[in-house]
Structure formats: structure tokens, C-alpha cells
C-alpha positions in Angstrom: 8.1 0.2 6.7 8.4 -2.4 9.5 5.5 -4.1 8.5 2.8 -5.1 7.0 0.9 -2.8 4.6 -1.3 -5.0 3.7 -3.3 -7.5 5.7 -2.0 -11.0 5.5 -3.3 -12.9 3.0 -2.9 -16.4 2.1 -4.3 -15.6 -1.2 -2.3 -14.2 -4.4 -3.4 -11.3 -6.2 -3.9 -11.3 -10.0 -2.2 -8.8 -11.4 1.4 -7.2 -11.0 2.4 -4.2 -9.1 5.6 -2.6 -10.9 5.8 0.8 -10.7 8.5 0.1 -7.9 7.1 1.8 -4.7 7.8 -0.8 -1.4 5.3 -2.8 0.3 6.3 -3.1 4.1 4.2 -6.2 4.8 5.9 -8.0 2.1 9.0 -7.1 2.7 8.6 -5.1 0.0 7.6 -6.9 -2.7 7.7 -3.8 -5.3 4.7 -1.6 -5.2 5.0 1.5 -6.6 5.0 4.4 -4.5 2.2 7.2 -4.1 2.9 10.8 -2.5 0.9 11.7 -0.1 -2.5 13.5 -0.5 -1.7 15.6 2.1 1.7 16.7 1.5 2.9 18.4 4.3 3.7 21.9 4.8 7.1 23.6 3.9 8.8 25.3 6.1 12.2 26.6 7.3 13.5 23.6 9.9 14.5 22.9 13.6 17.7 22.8 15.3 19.2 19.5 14.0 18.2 20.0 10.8 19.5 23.9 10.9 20.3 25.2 7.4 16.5 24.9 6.0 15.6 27.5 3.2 12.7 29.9 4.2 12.3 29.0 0.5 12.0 25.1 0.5 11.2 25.0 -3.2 13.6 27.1 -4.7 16.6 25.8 -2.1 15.7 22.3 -3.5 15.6 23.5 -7.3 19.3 24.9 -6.3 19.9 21.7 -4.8 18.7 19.4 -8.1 20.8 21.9 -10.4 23.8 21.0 -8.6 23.1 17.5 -7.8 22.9 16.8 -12.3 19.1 16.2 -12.0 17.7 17.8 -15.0 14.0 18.9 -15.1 12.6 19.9 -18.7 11.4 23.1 -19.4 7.9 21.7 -19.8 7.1 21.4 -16.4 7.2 23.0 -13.2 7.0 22.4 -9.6 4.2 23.7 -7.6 1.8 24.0 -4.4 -0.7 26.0 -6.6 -2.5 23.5 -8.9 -1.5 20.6 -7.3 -4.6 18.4 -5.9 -2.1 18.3 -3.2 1.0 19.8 -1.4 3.4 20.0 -3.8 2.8 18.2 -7.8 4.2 18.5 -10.9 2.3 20.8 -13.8 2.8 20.9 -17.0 4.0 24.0 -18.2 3.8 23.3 -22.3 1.7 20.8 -24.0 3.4 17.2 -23.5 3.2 14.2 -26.1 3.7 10.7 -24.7 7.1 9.4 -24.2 8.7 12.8 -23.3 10.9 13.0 -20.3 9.7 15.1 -17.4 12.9 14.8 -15.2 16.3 12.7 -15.1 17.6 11.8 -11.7 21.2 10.1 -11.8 21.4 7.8 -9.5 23.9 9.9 -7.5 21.6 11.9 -6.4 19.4 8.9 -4.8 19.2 8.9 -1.1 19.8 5.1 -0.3 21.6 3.1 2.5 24.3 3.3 -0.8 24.2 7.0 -0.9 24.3 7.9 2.3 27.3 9.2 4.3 27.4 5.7 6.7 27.3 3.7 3.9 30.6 1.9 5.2 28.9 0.9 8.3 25.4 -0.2 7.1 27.7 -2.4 5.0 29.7 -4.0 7.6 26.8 -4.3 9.6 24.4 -5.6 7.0 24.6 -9.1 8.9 23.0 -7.6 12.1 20.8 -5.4 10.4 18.1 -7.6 8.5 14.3 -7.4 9.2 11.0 -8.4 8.5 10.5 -5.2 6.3 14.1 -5.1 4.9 13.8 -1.3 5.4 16.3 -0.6 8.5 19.6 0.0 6.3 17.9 2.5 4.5 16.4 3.9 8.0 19.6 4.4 9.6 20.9 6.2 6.5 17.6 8.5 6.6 18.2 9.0 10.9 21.5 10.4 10.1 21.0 12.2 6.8 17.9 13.9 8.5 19.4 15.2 11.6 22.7 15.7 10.3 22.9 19.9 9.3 26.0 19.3 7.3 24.2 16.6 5.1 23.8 17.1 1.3 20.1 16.2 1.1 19.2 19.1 3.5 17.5 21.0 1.0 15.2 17.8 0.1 14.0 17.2 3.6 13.6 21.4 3.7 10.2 20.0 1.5 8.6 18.7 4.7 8.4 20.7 8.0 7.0 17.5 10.0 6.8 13.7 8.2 3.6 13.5 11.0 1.7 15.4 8.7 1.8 12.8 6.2 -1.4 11.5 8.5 -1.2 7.8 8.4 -3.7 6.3 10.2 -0.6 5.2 12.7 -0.3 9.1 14.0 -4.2 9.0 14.6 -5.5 7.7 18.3 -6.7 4.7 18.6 -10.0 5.5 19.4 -10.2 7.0 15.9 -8.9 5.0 13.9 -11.2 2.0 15.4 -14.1 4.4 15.3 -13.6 5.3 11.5 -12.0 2.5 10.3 -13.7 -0.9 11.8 -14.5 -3.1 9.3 -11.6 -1.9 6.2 -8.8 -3.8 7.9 -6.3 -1.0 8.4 -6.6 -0.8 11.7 -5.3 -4.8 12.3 -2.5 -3.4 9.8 -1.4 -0.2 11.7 -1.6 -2.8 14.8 0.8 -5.1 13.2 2.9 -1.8 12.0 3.8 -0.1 15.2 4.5 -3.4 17.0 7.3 -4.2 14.5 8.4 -0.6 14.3 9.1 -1.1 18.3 10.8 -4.4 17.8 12.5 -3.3 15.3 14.1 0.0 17.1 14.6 -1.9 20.7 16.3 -4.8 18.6 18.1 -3.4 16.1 18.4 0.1 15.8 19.5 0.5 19.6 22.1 -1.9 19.6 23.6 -0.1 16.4 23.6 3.5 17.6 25.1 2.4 21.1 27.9 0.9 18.8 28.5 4.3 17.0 27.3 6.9 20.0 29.5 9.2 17.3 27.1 9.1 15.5 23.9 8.4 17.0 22.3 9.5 19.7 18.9 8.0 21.5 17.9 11.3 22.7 17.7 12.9 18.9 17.4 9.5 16.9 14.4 8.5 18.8 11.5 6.0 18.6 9.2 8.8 17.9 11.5 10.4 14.8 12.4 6.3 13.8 8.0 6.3 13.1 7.8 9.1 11.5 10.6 8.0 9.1 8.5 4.9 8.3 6.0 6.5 7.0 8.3 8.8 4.7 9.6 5.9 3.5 6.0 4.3 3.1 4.7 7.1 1.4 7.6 8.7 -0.3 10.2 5.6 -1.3 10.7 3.7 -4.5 11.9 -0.3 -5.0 13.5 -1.0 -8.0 11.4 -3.8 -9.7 13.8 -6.7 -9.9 14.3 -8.6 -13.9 11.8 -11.3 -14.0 14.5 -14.0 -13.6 15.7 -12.3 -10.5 12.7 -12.1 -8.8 12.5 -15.8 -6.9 16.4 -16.6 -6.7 17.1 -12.7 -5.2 15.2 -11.0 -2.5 13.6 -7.7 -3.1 15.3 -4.6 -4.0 15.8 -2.2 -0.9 13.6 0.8 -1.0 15.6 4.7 -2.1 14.1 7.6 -1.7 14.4 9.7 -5.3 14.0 13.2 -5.1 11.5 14.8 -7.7 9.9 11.8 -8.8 8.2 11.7 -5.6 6.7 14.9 -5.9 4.1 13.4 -8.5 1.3 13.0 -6.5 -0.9 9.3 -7.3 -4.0 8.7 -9.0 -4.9 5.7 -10.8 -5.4 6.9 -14.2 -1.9 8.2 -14.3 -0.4 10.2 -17.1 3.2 9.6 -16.4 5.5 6.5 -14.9 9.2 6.1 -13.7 12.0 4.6 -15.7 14.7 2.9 -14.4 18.2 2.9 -16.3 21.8 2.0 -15.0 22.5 5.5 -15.1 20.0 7.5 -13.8 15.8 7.2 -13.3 13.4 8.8 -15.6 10.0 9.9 -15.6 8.0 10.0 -18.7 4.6 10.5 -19.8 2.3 7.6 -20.8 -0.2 9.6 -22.6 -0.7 13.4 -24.1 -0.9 16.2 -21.1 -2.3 19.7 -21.8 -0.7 22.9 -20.6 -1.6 23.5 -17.1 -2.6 20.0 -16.3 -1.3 18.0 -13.3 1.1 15.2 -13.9 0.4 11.9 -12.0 2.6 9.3 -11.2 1.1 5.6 -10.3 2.1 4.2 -7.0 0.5 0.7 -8.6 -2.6 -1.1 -8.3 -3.9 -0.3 -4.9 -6.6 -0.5 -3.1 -7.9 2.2 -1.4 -7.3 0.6 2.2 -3.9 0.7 1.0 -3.3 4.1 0.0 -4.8 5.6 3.3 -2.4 2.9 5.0 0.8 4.2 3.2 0.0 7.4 1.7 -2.5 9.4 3.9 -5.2 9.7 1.3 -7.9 7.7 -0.4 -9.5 8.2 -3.9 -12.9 9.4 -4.3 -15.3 6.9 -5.7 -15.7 5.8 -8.4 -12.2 7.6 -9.3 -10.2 4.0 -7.6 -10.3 1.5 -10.5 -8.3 -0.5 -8.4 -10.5 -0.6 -5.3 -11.0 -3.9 -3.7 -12.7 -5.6 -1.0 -11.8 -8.5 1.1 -13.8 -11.3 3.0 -12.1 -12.6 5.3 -11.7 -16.4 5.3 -12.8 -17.1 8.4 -16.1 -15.5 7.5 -16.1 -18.3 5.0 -16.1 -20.9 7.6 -18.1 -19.2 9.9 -21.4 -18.6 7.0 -20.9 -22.4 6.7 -20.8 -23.5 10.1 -24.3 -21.6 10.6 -26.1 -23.2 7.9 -24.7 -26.5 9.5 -28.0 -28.1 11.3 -26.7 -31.1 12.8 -23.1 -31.9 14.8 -22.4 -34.2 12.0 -23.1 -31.2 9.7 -20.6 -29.0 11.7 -18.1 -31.6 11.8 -17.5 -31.9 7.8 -17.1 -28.1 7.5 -14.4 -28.8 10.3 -12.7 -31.2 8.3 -13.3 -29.6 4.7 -11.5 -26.5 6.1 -8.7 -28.5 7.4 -8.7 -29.8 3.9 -8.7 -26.7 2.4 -5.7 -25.3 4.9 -3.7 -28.3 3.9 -4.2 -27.4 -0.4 -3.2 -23.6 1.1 -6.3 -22.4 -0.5 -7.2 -20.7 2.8 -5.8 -19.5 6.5 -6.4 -18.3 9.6 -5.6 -14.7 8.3 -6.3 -14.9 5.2 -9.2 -12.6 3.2 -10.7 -13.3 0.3 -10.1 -10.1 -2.6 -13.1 -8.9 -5.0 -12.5 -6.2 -7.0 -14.7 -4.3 -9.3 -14.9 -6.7 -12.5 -13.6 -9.8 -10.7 -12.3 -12.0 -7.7 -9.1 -11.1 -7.6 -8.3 -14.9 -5.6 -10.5 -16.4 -7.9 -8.5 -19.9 -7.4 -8.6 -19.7 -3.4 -12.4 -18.6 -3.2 -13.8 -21.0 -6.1 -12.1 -24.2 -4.5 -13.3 -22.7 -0.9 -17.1 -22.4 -2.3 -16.9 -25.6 -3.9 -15.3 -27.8 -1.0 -17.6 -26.6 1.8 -20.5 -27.1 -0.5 -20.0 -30.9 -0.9 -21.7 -33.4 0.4 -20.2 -36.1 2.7 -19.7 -38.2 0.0 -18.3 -35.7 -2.6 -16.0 -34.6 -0.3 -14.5 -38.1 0.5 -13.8 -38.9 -3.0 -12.5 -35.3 -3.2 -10.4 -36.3 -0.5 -8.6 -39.7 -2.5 -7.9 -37.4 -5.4 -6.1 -35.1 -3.3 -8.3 -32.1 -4.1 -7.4 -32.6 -7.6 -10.5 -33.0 -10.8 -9.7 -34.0 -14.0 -12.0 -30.9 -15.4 -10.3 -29.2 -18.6 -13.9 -27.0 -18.7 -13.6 -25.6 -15.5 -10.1 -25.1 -15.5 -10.5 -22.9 -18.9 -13.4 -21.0 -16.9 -11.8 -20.5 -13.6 -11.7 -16.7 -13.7 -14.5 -15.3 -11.5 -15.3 -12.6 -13.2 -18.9 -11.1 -12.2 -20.7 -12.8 -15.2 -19.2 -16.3 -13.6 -20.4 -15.0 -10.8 -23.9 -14.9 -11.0 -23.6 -18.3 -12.5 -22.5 -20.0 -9.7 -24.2 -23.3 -8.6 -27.2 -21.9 -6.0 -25.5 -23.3 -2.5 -22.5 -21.5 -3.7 -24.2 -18.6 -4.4 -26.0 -18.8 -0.8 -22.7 -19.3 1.2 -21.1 -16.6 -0.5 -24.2 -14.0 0.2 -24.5 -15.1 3.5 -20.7 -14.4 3.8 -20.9 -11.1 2.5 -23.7 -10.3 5.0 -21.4 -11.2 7.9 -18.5 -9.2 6.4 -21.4 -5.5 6.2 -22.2 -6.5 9.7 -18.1 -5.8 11.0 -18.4 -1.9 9.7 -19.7 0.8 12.1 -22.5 2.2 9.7 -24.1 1.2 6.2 -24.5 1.7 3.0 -26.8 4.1 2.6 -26.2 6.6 5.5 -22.4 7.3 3.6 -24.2 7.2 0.7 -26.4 10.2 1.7 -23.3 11.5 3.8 -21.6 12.1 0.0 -24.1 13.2 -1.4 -24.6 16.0 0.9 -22.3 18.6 0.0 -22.7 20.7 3.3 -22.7 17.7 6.0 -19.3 16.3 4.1 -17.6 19.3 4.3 -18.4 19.4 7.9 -16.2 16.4 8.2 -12.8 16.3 9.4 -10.1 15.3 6.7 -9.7 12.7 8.4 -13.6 11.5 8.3 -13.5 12.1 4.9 -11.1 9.9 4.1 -12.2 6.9 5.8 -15.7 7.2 4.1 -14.0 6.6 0.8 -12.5 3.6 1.8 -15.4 2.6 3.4 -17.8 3.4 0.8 -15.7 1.7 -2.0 -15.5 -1.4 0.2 -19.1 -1.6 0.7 -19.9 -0.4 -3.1 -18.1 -3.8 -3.7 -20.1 -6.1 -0.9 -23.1 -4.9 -2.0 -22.5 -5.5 -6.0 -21.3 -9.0 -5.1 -24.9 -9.5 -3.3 -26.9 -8.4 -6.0 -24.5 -11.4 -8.2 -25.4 -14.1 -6.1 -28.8 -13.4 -5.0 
């Protein structure tokens, strides 16, 4: 996407994402990618997209046959069964290490694929973004509208890409009301503004050199969003060798048809393979007849998957949930327990100590997960620093922020256990932190708590109500653990 799936962060995260979906913000720094919970509904397609089947699954099967991509026997494609849209069942009993489908890399919808391919070359100069996604943007405008285009039968899967349901299709009023507090809606802010930079600046000025091929009227702003957020929810990166990934910039994002029908949970059952030759998925773990097969789009919060996918996990099914504090909230829990100017001045200067080691930022956040602190480097030196006293801090100052402290090097993993064992004036500046970060969300704990636990009242909710409260109820599931640690 043009931008930022994730909220900027100073902080690194522990812990790889490689099951090669893009992440926007990063310029796609290799997530892996999810389908969406609500996969939109088939259906036979407009004018520029003419030859759609009234059949879109059984035009696509065609489709695969011819394009060489082979699906075994053992599974099957299907709305029925699926937790949702379309998903792939097992049809037989599967062992691990069996190979669901093979997709040769001709059959890959990429700014390589794709019929311009000639001119996305020549113009790959002018065409370079923030999200590194246009190339493959440009191939997806034309391939999309273009009724002559092989790949018609694989768009013929979705009838309109805004029923993916990002929270960027939703009003604004909406997604502030349901989402205050979980950071997506600073992320969808960040999202449409370079979408529309990225279409006035570089998109235009390439389809007014090919008017050919392009047209404003029918290649619109409108159908460039929409694309986004197939390409957020549907696209794969190609994780990049290990001694590749700081010399070369990411992989651009492809679109590979089948393997995104795999819809995402986090206890997956199957992942993708990537050879010269072709792609592969293959099962992780044994899969019983009639059971759903489950891709991972990586290690993602649920923030992030309502972001880029649509959907959010019900708790406690997101291992991978997190929540953030944002740093600032850091510096503002300190400044309040400051009781004297002088007071309020050394938190000044620790935090423009601490911007100067890059443990923190302006936009920074702080990420806890379940078991641990995820920026366990960035919010242990932050606790510690604004926790010194005048004096502490000036010698901490001569040795450059450096310690010579082999113990608490070995130790520096805050896992919950550390935690709770934190010195007590770090353990105060961290609860009073988390209660500044509860006090950003529109509601509290308990009231969702009662809200899910009320079968009849939640199934009153919208889907789109529904799916906040997930978020917002694994975020503050988080907060709260974190305050019974440091209490």
C-alpha cells in the first residue's frame, strides 16, 4: 500500500515476520500476507472487466488448469466451510509436508507479469515510492480493467475490492468512534494521504504519458484505493536471503493466485514455499478431512490485521496480539510526577538524552505483547533513564549511556516475570503510563468484557462493531495484565 500499516515506531520488534506478505508502512519489509475475513462476494463483473463467469470459481479452476497451476486432489476450494468467503478444505486426510498447490511463477500477477511490463521497466526511474508498491499498481489498473487480460477469471473472485472493509472505506466518524485509542485510525490517516500523493504524483503523470492505455476517467483515484487494499490484503513479498536483506531493498509485492485463497489465523496449518520455479504451499502439521486449511500472514497484531485484512481474531485466539504505549505517554507519566521546575527540567533533558541513543521518538510506541515487551531494549533504558536522579543521570551522561553491567545485559529480556521485578519507581512510572494509555480508548474494560460475554447484545453489533471490540479488547487485555505486573 502507499503507506504505513503500521504506526511508526522507533522501536524494533523481536521476532521475524517471513511468511512474505508486504507491509506498506515499511515499504514492505516482508510480512506475510492474510486474506481477508470478509472475502468479498463473487459475482459476474462490470463493463470494463466484461467477460466475468456467472461461475467465478469454476471459471478460475479453468483458468489455473490452463495457466500449469496444479492443485492436489486432497483439497478443494470452497465458500461452504470456510470461516470466510472463499478457503481451502481438505478433502482427504493430510500429513505434514504435503503440497496443497504449485503455482509457477508464470502464472504470478507482478509488475513482471503483466502485459506493460516494458513500460513499468523503462519507467522504473519515475516510478519509486514510499510504499514501493506503484509498479505493481499500474500492472493491477490495467490487468483489472483490461477485458482481454489473462487474469480475468482471478479478479472474476471479487465483485468489489470495497468489500474487503478496511477501516479506510469506513467514515471517519466511525472509525474514530470505534477505533480511538488502537492506533489505526492515525495509520489509515497516514494511508489515504500517501495514496493521494502518490496517484496526483505519480500515477497521473504516467497515464497522461500512455492515454493508450490509461485513462483518468476509468483508472481513477477511487479504483487506485481500492487496489491498495487488494494488494494489502491479498499480495505476497518474497522474503529476501538473509545476506540480501540490508545491501538490496525489499522484494516488490505479486499477487499469487490460490495461495491467497487461504484465509489467516495464527495457529496455521499450512505456509508458502518459494522455489525458482514456481511457489508452493504445504502443510506444517497433520489436517483432518473436512478441516480448513490456514495460511499465516505472520506475526501480527490484531490492529494490524483489521488494518490490512478487514478482520480481527477473537480473543484469546491472537497469540500474536500486542499493545503499544506510546512514548510520549512515557514522558508525559514522568513529567507529572515531577514536583518542582527543576524536576521537570531533568525529564526534559533525559528524554533528549534518550532521543539522541534512538531509544525513543516523537512517534514512537512502546510494544507489549502477551509473555513479553516486545522493545524490551527501548522501554528498559527509557524506565531506567527517567528514573535517575540528577546525579545518576550526569554520570550516565559521561559514559555516553553506556554501563559496564554483563548481569543486566544477560537479563535484558522483559519478559512478565522481569517485569514484576522491576525496581519500585520503575514499576510506578510504567503503571502510571499504562493508566494514561486506558484513558485514550472510548470505553473500558469491563463494559466489552460484558459486551462478549453477552451473546444476544454482540450479535446486535454491526460487523463492523465487532471487530473493533476485538482489537480493542486484546489491547486492553494487555494494559491491564501489565498493571497487575507492576502494581
Amino acid at each position: 500500500m502507499a503507506s504505513v500499516p503500521k504506526r511508526p515506531r522507533v522501536a524494533r520488534r523481536r521476532g521475524g515476520r517471513d511468511t512474505g506478505h508486504p507491509d506498506p508502512g515499511s515499504g514492505l519489509r516482508g510480512h506475510p500476507r492474510f486474506t481477508s475475513a470478509s472475502h468479498p462476494q463473487a459475482a459476474a463483473g462490470g463493463s470494463a472487466r466484461g467477460q466475468r463467469s456467472a461461475d467465478p470459481l469454476s471459471g478460475f479452476l479453468a483458468w489455473c488448469g490452463r495457466a500449469g497451476v496444479q492443485l492436489s486432489p486432497k483439497v478443494r476450494l470452497s465458500r461452504a466451510g470456510a470461516v470466510a468467503g472463499y478457503g481451502m478444505l481438505a478433502a482427504a486426510e493430510l500429513q505434514a509436508g504435503e503440497v496443497l498447490c504449485s503455482v509457477p511463477r508464470a502464472a504470478l500477477l507482478s509488475q513482471h507479469t503483466s502485459a506493460i511490463r516494458g513500460l513499468l521497466r523503462d519507467a522504473q526511474e519515475s516510478l519509486q515510492s514510499q510504499s514501493g508498491w506503484v509498479p505493481l499498481l499500474l500492472a493491477l489498473l490495467h490487468e483489472y480493467t483490461a477485458s482481454s487480460s489473462p487474469w480475468q477469471p482471478y479478479f472474476s473472485l471479487w465483485q468489489d475490492f470495497r468489500s474487503l472493509d478496511h477501516p479506510m472505506f469506513w467514515p471517519e466518524e466511525e472509525r474514530t468512534r470505534l477505533l480511538q485509542g488502537t492506533g489505526i485510525p492515525e495509520a489509515v490517516d497516514k494511508d489515504l494521504a500517501n495514496i493521494h500523493l502518490e496517484y496526483s504524483s505519480i500515477i497521473l503523470p504516467f497515464m497522461k504519458a500512455h492515454p493508450k492505455i490509461f485513462d483518468p476517467k476509468l483508472h481513477t483515484l477511487e479504483l487506485y484505493k481500492e487496489l491498495v487494499a487488494f494488494v494489502m490484503a491479498y499480495s505476497f513479498q518474497e522474503p529476501l536471503e538473509e545476506e540480501d536483506e540490508d545491501e538490496k531493498g525489499p522484494n516488490p509485492p505479486m499477487m499469487v493466485p490460490v495461495a491467497d485463497i487461504l484465509n489467516h489465523v495464527a495457529n496455521h496449518n499450512a505456509n508458502l514455499e518459494y522455489s525458482p520455479q514456481c511457489l508452493r504451499m504445504v502443510t506444517t502439521q497433520p489436517i483432518s478431512k473436512g478441516q480448513e486449511i490456514f495460511n499465516t500472514y505472520g506475526q501480527m497484531a490484531n490492529w494490524q490485521l483489521l488494518h490490512m485484512y478487514g478482520f480481527a481474531e477473537p480473543y484469546p485466539g491472537n497469540s500474536n496480539d500486542t499493545a503499544d504505549i506510546q512514548m510520549v505517554t512515557v514522558r508525559k507519566a514522568a513529567l507529572q510526577r515531577a514536583s518542582s521546575e527543576a524536576q521537570q527540567q531533568l525529564v526534559a533533558e533525559q528524554w533528549d538524552f534518550l532521543c539522541q541513543l534512538e531509544m525513543v521518538g516523537e512517534e514512537g510506541a512502546f510494544v507489549l505483547g502477551w509473555d513479553e515487551v516486545l522493545t524490551e531494549e527501548e522501554l528498559s533504558t527509557t524506565l531506567k533513564v527517567l528514573c535517575m536522579s540528577e546525579e545518576e543521570f550526569k554520570e550516565y551522561k559521561e559514559q555516553d549511556g553506556w554501563e559496564d553491567n554483563s548481569e543486566e545485559e544477560e537479563n535484558s529480556t522483559l519478559s512478565n516475570e522481569a517485569l514484576s521485578r522491576l525496581k519500585t519507581p520503575c514499576k510506578k512510572l510504567l503503571y502510571d503510563s499504562v493508566l494514561l494509555t486506558l484513558e485514550s480508548y472510548g470505553s473500558d474494560l469491563k463494559a466489552e468484557q460484558d459486551l462478549l460475554n453477552n451473546k444476544e447484545a454482540y450479535e446486535k453489533l454491526s460487523r463492523r462493531e465487532q471487530q473493533a471490540l476485538h482489537v480493542r479488547y486484546g489491547q486492553k487485555r494487555i494494559l491491564h495484565q501489565l498493571l497487575e505486573l507492576v502494581h
